[in-house]
C-alpha positions in Angstrom: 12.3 -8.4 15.4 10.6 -6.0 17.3 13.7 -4.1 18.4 14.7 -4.2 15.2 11.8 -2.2 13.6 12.4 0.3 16.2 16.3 0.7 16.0 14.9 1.4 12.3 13.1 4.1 13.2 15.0 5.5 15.6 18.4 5.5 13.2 15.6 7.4 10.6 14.3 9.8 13.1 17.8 11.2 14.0 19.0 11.2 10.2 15.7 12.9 9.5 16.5 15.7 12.6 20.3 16.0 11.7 19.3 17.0 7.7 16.6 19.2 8.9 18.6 21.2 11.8 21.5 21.4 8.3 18.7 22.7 6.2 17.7 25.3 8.5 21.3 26.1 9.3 21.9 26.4 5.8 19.1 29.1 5.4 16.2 26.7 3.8 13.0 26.7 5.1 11.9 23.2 6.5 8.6 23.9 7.5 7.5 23.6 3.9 9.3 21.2 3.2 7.6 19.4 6.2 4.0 19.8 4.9 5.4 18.8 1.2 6.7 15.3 2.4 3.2 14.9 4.9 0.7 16.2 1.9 3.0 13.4 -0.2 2.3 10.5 2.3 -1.0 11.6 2.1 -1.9 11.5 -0.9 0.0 8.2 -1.8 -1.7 6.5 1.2 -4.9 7.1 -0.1 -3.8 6.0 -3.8 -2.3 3.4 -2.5 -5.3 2.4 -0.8 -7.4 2.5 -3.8 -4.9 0.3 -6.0 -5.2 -2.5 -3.4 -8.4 -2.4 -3.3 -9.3 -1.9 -6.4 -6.9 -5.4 -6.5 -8.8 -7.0 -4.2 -12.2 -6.7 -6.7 -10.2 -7.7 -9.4 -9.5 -10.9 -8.0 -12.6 -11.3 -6.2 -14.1 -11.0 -9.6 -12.2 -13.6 -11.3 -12.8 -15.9 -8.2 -16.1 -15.3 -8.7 -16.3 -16.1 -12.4 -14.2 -19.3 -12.3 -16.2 -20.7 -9.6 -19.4 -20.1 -11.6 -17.9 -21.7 -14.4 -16.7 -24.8 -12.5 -20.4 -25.6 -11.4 -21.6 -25.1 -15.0 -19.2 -27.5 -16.1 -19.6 -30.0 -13.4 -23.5 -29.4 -14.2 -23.4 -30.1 -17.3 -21.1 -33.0 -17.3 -23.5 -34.9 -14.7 -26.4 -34.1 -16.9 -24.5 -35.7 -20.3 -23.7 -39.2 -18.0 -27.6 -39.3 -17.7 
């Protein structure tokens, strides 16, 4: 598996070289182009990292609030058999 995940990147790497040494060829400028597609990981890493956890609360919330309400219930049942 391992040597899968880096034949991956590899194969990427050299696609990613080949359409960047064409773009330049070809007159574009890759540099910003570069900076564009590093800002972007950027930027949805960090979002990315907010929606999970923001995720996580969600569900740590809910956990929380159905555990409270299963000892209430479980409270309140023992308390009627008296």
């Amino acid at each position: 598996m391992g040597f899968n995940i880096a034949g991956k990147a590899v194969y990427s790497v050299v696609w990613i070289a080949a359409v960047s040494l064409i773009m330049d060829l070809l007159g574009f400028s890759t540099q910003k182009w570069f900076t564009a597609g590093g800002l972007s990981i950027v930027l949805l890493t960090l979002a990315g990292r907010e929606i999970f956890t923001n995720f996580l609360s969600i569900i740590h919330i809910i956990g929380e609030k159905t555990h409270w309400r299963i000892k209430n219930h479980i409270a309140i049942s023992h308390l009627n058999v008296n």
